[in-house]
N, C-alpha and C positions, 0 to 999 in steps of 0.2 A: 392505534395499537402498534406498537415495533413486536417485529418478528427477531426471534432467535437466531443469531448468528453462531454457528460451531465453525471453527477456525485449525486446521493443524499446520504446524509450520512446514510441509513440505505442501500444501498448496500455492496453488499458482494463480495468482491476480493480475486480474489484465482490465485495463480501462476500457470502457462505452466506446465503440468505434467515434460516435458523435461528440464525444471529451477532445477539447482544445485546449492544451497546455499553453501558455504565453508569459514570457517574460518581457517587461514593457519599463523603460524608466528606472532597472533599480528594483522593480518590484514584479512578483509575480501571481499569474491570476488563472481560473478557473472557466471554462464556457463550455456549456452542455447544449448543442442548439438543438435539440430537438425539447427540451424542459424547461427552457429559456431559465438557466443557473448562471451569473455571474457571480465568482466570489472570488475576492484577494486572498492568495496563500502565506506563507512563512515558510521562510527557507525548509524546516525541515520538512512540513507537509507537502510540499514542491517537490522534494527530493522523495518523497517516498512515492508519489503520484506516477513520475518520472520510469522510477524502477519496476510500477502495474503495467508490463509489456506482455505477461503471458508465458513469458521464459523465467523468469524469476522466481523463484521460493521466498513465500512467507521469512526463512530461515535467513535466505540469500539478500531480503532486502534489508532486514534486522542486523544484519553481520555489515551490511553497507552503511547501513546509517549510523551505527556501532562506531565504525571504521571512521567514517567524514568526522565525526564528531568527538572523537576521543573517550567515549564511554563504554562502560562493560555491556554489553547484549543483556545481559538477566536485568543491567539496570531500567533498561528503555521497554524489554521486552510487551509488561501489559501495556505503556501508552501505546506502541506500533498497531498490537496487536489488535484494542479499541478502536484504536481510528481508522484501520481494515476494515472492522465489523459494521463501523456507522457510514464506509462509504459504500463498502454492500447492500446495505440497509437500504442506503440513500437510491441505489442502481447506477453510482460512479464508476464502479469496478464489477468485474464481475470473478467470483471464484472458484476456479476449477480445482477438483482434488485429488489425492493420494497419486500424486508423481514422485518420483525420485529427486532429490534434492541433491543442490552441490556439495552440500554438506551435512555435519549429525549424521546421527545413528540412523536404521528404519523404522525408527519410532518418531522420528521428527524434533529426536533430542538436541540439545546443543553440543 
């Protein structure tokens, strides 16, 4: 059964102390050693991985991978947002909430 993920974009995502980021050959990969998870990323799941430091906003990493990528934030906004919620899910990241964000409104607007 998956549990419910609620998401506001002035939350803050921070990876598993136990999460090991690795870029190896070209390509980049995933290790949880306490879960025993290896998995091959994609540039941009890397980069959003990268930016789950625990200082960053929901909003702050949306506007980054916006930014790398040349596309508008409302366009990307639900995949980010999904793939925050299934690594929640998963206990890759963990989600702290209602901080002040670098940017938006205090509603967690764009």
């Amino acid at each position: 059964m998956t549990k419910e993920v609620t998401l506001k974009l002035t939350d803050l995502p921070e990876r598993d102390p136990y999460l090991v980021l690795s870029d190896f050959d070209g390509q980049h990969y995933l290790f949880h050693s306490k879960k025993t998870v290896f998995l091959t990323l994609n540039d941009t799941a890397y980069e959003i991985l990268k930016l789950c430091n625990g200082n960053n906003s929901i909003m702050d990493i949306l506007r980054a991978v916006a930014s790398k990528y040349g596309v508008p934030a409302q366009e990307i906004l639900q995949d980010v947002v999904e793939y925050l919620a299934l690594l929640s899910e998963t206990a890759v990241i963990e989600i702290r909430g209602n901080f002040v964000s670098k940017g938006g409104d205090e509603n967690g607007n764009l």
